[in-house]
N, C-alpha and C positions, 0 to 999 in steps of 0.2 A: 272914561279914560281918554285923555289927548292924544292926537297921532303919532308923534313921535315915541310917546308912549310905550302903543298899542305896535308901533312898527320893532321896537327893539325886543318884548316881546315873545313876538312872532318867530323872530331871527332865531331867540333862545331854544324854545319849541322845536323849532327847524333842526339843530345841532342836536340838543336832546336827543329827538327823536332818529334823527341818524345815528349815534353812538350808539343806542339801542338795537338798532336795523343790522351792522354790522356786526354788533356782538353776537346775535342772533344768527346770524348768518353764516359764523366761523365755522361752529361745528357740522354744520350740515356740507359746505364745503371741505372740512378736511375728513368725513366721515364718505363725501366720494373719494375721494384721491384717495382713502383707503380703502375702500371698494375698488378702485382702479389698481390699486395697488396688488389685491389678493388676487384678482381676475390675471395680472401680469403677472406675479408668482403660479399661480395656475397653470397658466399657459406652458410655463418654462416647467413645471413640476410633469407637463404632459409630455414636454416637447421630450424633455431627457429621459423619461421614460420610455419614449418610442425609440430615441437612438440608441444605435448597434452595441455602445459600451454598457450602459445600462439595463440595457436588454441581457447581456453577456450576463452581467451581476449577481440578474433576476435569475435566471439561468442556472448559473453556479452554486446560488444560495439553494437553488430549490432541490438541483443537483444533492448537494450535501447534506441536504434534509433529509433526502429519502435515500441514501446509499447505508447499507449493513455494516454492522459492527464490522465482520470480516472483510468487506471491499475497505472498512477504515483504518484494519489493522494492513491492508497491503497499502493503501495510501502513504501512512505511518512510514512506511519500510524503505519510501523511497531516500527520507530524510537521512543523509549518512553524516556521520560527523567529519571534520578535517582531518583530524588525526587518522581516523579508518582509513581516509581516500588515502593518506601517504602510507600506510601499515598495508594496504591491500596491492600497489606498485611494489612494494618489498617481496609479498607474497607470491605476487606472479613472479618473479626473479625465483625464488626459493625452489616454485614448483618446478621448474623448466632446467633446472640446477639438479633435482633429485632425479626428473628423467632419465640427466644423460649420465646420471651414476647408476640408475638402474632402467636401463631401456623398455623391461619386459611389464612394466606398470605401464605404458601407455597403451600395451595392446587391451587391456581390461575399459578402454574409456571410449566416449563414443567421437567417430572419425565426423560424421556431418548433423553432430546435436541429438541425436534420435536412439532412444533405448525402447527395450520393450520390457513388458512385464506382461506376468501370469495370472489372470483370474479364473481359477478350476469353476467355482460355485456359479453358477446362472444367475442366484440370488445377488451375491455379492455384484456381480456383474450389474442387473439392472439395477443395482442400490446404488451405486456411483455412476455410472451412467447417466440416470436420473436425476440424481444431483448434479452431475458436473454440466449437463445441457439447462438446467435452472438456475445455479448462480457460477455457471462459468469457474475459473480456475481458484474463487475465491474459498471452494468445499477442498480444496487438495489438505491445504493444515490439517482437514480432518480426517479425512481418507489418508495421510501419513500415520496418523495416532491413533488411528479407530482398528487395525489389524493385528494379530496376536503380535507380530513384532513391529517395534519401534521403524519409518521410514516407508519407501518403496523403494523394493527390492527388483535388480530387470538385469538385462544382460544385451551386450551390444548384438547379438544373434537375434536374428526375428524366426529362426528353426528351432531354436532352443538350445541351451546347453548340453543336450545328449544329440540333437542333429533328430530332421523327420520330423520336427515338430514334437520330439518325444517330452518337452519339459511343459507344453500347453497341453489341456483340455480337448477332448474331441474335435482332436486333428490341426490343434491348433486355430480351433474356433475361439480362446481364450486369451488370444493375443492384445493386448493393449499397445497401443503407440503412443510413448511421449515425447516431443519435442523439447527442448531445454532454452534458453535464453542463450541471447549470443553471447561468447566469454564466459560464460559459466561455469567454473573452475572445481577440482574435486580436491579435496583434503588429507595429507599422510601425517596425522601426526606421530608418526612412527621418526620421523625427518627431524633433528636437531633443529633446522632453519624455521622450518614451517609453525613448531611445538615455539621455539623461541618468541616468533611472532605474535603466538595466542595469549603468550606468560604476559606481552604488552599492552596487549589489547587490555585483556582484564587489569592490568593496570591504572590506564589512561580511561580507562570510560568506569574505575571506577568496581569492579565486579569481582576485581579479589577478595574482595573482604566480606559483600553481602550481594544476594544473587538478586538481581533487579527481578522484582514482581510482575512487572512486565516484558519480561524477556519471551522471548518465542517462544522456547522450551517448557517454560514457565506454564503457559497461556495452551499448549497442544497438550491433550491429556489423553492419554488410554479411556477409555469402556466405565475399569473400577476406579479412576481417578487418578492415578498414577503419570506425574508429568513425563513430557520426554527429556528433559533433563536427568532421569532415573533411568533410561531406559536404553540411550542412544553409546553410555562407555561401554559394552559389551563387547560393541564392534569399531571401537576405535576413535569416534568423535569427541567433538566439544560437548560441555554441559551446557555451553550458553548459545542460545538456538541466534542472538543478536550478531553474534562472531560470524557467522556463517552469512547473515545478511548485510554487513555492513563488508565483508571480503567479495561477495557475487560468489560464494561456495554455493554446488549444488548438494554438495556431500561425500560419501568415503568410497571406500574400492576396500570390501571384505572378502579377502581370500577363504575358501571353503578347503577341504583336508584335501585335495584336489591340487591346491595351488591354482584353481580358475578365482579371475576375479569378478565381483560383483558391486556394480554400482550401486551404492545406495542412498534412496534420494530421502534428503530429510531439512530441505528448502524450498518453502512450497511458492518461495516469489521467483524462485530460479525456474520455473517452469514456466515452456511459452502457451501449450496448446496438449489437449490428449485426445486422440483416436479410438476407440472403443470397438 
């Protein structure tokens, strides 16, 4: 082969074999930068993990995982609709309206949030107790629905209704304290304004016609199964336990052959805290 030949060649080879080398080379090159690529996503999948917002997330999600049906039905509770919030502004109008036509209903309601009630039974007593120190105010739905009568029943008197402590237990060893929610409003619908407002309600959210499956009343049951929606018109309430949480109602004022009145609690989000 002559030189010039042998020189061009060479030169070919030379090209060749570099086109080859670079092709070679591509994937191993973009297979780091995709290595560098994941390491940097990594880092940022770490970093956001460690910041405070994400952390929060981690937190909330985990939160919600492990919180109970009942801490989920008060969660639930807090959701009110728009129309309520304007129905419930009418309401307090309504109530403060029937006051001053009948002054002798505010003496029956409590002056600084705080009623009491009767537990005769020891048993009864460290049943709720027990419960209520374990999941907190979220046992009250049941301690409302679980006693021969529908609610809790209490009286703004911490002596009792007969005075001496004669309406508790061994001396008034019996005495329960509950605190109420601030604004916690009680319900007459004996009141043209107050009954009008509820005819709305079940209107607008829909409950005239068929009673939501998931209504409070619904959902709190007696012992034999019996809802409180069956159990709460005897003494003057709504059927629909949602009316009551969507107004901040704590509940009614049931007068006894007495003319005393009695509060009665049958809103178990309206409570803030009980004393034992």
């Amino acid at each position: 082969m002559s030189k010039p030949i042998q020189i061009i060649f060479a030169a070919l080879l030379t090209v060749s074999f570099g086109r080859v080398g670079d092709s070679d080379a591509a994937p191993r090159v973009r297979a780091t930068k995709a290595n560098s690529a994941k390491k940097v996503k990594s880092t940022e999948v770490r970093r956001k993990a460690l910041s405070p917002k994400a952390a929060m997330g981690t937190t909330r999600l985990k939160a919600a995982q492990g919180i109970s049906n009942k801490t989920k039905e008060s969660t639930d509770s807090a959701k009110v609709p728009q129309f309520a919030i304007k129905l419930r502004e009418s309401m307090k109008v309504a109530i403060e309206a029937n006051f001053k036509k009948f002054p002798g209903q505010a003496e029956a309601l409590p002056k600084e949030r705080t009623l009491y009630h009767s537990i005769k039974e020891k048993t009864h007593r460290d049943l709720w107790q027990g419960k209520y120190q374990a999941q907190g105010t979220s046992m009250i739905g049941e301690w409302m629905s679980g006693g021969k009568y529908g609610g809790i029943w209490t009286t703004t008197k911490k002596e009792g209704l007969f005075g001496g402590e004669g309406w508790y237990s061994d001396k008034g060893n019996g005495v329960v304290r509950i605190t109420l929610k601030k604004n916690a409003l009680f319900l007459d619908l004996h009141d043209p304004a107050q009954k009008k407002i509820y005819t709305e309600w079940q209107k607008l959210s829909g409950q005239d016609k068929q009673h939501s499956p998931t209504d409070l009343f619904l959902r709190l049951k007696a012992p034999d199964g019996t809802p409180m929606s069956k159990r709460v018109g005897a003494i003057g309430a709504p059927k629909h336990g949602d009316f009551l949480m969507h107004m901040g109602i704590a509940g009614v004022i049931h007068y006894d052959t007495y003319g005393r009145g009695n509060p009665v609690l049958l809103n178990p989000h309206a409570i803030e805290k009980v004393e034992f």
